[in-house]
C-alpha positions as CSV (number, residue, x, y, z in Angstrom):
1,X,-43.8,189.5,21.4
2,X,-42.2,189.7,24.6
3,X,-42.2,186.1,24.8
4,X,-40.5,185.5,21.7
5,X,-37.8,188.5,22.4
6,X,-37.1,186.6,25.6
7,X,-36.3,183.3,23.5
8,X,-34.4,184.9,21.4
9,X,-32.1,186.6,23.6
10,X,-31.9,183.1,25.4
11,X,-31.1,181.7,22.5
12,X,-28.4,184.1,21.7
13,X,-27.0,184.0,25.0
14,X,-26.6,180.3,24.9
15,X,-25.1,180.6,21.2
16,X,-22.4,183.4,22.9
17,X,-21.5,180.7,25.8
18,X,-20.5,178.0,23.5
19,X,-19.0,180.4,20.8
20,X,-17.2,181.9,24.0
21,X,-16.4,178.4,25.3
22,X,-15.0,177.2,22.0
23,X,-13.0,180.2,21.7
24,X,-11.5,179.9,25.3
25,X,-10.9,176.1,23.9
26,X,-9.2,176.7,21.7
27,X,-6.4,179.5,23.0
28,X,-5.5,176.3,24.9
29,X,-5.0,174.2,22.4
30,X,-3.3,176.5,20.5
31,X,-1.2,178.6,22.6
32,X,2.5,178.1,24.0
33,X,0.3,179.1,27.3
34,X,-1.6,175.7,26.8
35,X,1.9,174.1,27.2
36,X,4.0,175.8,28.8
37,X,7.2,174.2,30.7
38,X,6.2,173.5,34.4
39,X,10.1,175.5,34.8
40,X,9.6,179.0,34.7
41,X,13.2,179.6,35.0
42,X,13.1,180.1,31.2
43,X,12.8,183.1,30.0
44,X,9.1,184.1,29.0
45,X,8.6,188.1,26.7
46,X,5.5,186.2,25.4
47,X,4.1,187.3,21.8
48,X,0.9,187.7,22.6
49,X,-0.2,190.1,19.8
50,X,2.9,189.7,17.5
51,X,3.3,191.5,14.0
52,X,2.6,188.4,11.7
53,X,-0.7,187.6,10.0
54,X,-0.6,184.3,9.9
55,X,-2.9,181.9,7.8
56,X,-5.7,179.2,9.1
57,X,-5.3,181.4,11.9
58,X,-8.4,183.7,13.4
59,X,-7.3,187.5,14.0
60,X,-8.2,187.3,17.5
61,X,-6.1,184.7,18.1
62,X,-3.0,186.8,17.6
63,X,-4.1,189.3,20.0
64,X,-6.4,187.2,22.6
65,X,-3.3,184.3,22.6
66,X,0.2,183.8,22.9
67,X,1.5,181.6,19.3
68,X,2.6,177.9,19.9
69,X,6.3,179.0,19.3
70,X,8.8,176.1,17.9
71,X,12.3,176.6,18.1
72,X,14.0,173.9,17.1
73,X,13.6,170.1,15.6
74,X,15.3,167.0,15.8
75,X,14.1,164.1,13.2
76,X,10.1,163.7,13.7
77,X,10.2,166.1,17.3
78,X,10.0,169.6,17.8
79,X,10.6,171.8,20.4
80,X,8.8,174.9,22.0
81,X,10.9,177.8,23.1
82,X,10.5,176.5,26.9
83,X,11.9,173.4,25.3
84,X,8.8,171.4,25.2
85,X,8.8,168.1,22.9
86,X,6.3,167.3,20.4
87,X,5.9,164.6,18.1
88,X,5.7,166.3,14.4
89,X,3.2,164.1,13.6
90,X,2.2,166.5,10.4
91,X,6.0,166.3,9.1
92,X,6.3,170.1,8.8
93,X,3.5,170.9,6.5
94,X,3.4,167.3,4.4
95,X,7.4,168.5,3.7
96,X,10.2,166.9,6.2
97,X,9.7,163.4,5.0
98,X,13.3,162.6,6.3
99,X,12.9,164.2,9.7
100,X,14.3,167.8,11.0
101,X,17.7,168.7,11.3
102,X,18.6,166.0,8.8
103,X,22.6,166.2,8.6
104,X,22.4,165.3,4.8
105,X,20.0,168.0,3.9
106,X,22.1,170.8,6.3
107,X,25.5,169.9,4.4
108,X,23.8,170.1,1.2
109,X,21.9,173.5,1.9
110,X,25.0,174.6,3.8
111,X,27.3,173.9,0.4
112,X,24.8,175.2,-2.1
113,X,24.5,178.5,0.2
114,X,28.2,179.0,0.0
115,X,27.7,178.5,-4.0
116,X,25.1,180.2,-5.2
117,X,22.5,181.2,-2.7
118,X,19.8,181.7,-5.7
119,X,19.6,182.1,-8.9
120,X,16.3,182.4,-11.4
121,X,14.8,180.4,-14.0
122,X,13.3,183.2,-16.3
123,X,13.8,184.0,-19.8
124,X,16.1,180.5,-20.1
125,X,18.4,180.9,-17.5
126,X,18.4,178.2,-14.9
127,X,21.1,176.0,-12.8
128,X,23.2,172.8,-12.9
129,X,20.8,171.7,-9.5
130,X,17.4,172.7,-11.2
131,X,18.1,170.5,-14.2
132,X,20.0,167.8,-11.9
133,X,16.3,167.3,-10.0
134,X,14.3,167.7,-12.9
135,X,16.4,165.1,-14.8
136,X,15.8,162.8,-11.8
137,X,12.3,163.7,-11.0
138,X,11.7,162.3,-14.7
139,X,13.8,159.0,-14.8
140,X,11.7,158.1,-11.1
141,X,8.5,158.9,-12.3
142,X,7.1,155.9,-14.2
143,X,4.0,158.0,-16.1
144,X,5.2,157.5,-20.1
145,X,4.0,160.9,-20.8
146,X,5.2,163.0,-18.1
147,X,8.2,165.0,-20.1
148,X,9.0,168.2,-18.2
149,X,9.4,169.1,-14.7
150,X,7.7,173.0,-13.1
151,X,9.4,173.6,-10.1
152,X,7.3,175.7,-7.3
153,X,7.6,176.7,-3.9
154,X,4.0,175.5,-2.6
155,X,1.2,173.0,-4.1
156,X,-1.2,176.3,-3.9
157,X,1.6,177.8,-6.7
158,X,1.5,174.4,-8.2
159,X,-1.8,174.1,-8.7
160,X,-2.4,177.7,-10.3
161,X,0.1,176.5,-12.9
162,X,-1.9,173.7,-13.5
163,X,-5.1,175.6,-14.4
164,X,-2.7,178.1,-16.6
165,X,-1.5,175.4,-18.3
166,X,-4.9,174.0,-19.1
167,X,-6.3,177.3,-19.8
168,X,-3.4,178.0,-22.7
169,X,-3.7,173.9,-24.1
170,X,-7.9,174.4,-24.5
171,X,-6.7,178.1,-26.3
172,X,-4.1,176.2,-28.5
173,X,-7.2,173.8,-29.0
174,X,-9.4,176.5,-30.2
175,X,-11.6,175.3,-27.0
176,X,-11.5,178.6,-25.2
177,X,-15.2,178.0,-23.3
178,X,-13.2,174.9,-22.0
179,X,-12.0,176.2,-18.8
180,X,-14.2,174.9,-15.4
181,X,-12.6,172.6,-13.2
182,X,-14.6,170.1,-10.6
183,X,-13.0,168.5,-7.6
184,X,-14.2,165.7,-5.3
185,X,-16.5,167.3,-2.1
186,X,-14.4,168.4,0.5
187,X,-11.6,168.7,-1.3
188,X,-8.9,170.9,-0.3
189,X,-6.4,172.0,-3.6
190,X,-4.4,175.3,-2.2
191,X,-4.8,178.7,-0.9
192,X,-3.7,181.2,-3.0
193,X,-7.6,182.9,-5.2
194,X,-7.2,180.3,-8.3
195,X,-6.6,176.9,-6.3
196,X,-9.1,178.0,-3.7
197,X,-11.2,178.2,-6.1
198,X,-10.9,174.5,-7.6
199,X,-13.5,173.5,-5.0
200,X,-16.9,173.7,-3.9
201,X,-18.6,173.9,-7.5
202,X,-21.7,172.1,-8.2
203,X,-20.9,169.8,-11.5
204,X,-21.0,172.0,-14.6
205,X,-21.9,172.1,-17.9
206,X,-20.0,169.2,-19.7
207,X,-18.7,171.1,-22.7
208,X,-16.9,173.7,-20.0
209,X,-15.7,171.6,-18.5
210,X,-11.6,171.1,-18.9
211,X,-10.2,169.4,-15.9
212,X,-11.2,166.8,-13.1
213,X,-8.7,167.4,-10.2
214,X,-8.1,165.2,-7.2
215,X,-5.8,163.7,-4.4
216,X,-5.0,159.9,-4.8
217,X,-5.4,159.4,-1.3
218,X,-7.6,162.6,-0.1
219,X,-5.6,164.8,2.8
220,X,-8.4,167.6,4.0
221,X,-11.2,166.1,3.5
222,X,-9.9,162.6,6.0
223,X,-6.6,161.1,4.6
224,X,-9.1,158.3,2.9
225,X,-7.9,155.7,0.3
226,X,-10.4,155.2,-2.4
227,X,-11.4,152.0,-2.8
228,X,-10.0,149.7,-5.6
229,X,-10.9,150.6,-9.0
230,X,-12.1,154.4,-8.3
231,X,-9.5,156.0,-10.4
232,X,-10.0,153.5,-13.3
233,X,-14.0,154.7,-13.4
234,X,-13.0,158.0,-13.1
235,X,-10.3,158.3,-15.7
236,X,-13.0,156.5,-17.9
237,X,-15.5,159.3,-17.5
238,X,-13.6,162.4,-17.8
239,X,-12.0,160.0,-21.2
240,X,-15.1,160.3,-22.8
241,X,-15.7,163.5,-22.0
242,X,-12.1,165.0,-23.4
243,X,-11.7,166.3,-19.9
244,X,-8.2,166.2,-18.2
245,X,-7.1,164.5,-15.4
246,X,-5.1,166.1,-12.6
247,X,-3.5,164.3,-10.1
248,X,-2.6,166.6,-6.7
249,X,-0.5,164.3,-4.9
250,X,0.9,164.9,-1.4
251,X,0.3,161.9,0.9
252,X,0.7,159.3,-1.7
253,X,4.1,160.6,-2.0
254,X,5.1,159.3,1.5
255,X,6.6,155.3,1.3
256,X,3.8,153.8,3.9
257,X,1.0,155.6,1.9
258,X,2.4,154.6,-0.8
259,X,2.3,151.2,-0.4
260,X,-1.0,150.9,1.5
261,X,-2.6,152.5,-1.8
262,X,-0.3,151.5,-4.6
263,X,-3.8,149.6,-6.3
264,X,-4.8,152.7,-6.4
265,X,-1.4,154.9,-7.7
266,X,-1.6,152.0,-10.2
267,X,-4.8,152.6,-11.5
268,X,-3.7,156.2,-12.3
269,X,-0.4,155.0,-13.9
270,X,-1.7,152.3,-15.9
271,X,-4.5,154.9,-17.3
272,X,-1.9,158.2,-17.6
């Protein structure tokens, strides 16, 4: 008995070293600390235990780290508040495609602020811009049956709409058992409860099933084309099946992604 208490609490020690050294890790990589401005001239509070929960983020992070702070950006750079420059290699979060700071995009917030700073679309009210971008959105998209355009402010939000929209068409349908969804293995589809949810299912029964959803070119789970003719097998299964097919896409919507897996947008157009 001894014995074995003695390998356990080996074992356990040598589990908290690396779960220690990982943590230590990475605070570096992740704190302003980690990359701090060799000119301490500049003004330093530190936030070290700030007021914001922020997400993908531990909670001991907040309070055992100072936050990577950016300040400002300047097409695909950012800077720290020391004034550090970093290559924005994510584009925001998949959102600047045309670079920080973009002079086209500040005069055309900066005129639409002065306008009318926000307005909702409930109960059928809406705005000259809303329907300006949906009525583009529509005449670039070459899908023959994509009609109407749902404007949101995330893909999580987007994607909850999605499953509430299948959810009422399967009701409509008097199909109301239709209403599982599957997704590709690590597949990543939002973070609010319903499009966290999309994910991590074994394969269900077929007649529950209402939706097949899935990134043209995958983002979490790599950023991996599929190979040519995926989407064409695919869209003949869930076909015969009378399930639906979603398309999530994020990276596909960037021009060189684009083009290195246009076989594959193709295959979805073609089929929509």
């Amino acid at each position: 008995m001894n014995t074995l208490l003695r390998k356990a609490t080996a074992q356990i020690g040598s589990y908290t070293k690396t779960v220690g050294g990982s943590r230590a890790l990475l605070v570096r990589w992740t704190s302003t600390d980690a990359v701090q401005s060799d000119d301490l001239s500049v003004d330093r509070n530190g936030f070290k235990g700030h007021d914001m929960l922020a997400p993908f983020t531990a909670g001991w992070q907040t309070s055992d780290s100072d936050p990577l702070v950016i300040e400002k950006s300047e097409g695909s750079y950012v800077y720290d508040i020391n004034g550090k420059k970093y290559l924005d290699s994510l584009a925001g979060l998949w959102c600047t495609a045309l670079g920080g700071s973009e002079p086209r995009l500040v005069a055309a917030a900066t005129k639409q602020l002065n306008t009318l700073p926000f307005y909702h679309s409930f109960w059928n009210r809406t705005t000259k811009p809303s329907l300006d971008l949906a009525k583009e959105l529509i005449e670039m998209f070459t899908a023959s049956k994509m009609k109407k355009v749902f404007f949101t402010n995330s893909g999580s939000e987007a994607n909850d709409t999605q499953v509430k929209l299948v959810w009422y068409y399967n009701n409509a349908l008097g199909r109301p058992n239709k209403k599982k969804f599957i997704a590709r293995s690590k597949a990543y589809h939002g973070s609010t409860l319903i499009s966290a949810s999309l994910s991590g299912y074994d394969l269900q029964e077929i007649a529950i099933i209402a939706a097949f959803i899935a990134e043209p070119v995958m983002g979490a789970g790599g950023v991996i084309p599929p190979p040519v003719g995926y989407f064409e097998k695919v869209q003949e299964v869930v076909k015969k099946y009378d399930i639906l097919f979603i398309a999530d896409e994020l990276i596909s919507i960037y021009a060189k992604a684009l083009k290195a897996t246009e076989t594959r947008v193709e295959e979805l157009k073609s089929r929509s």
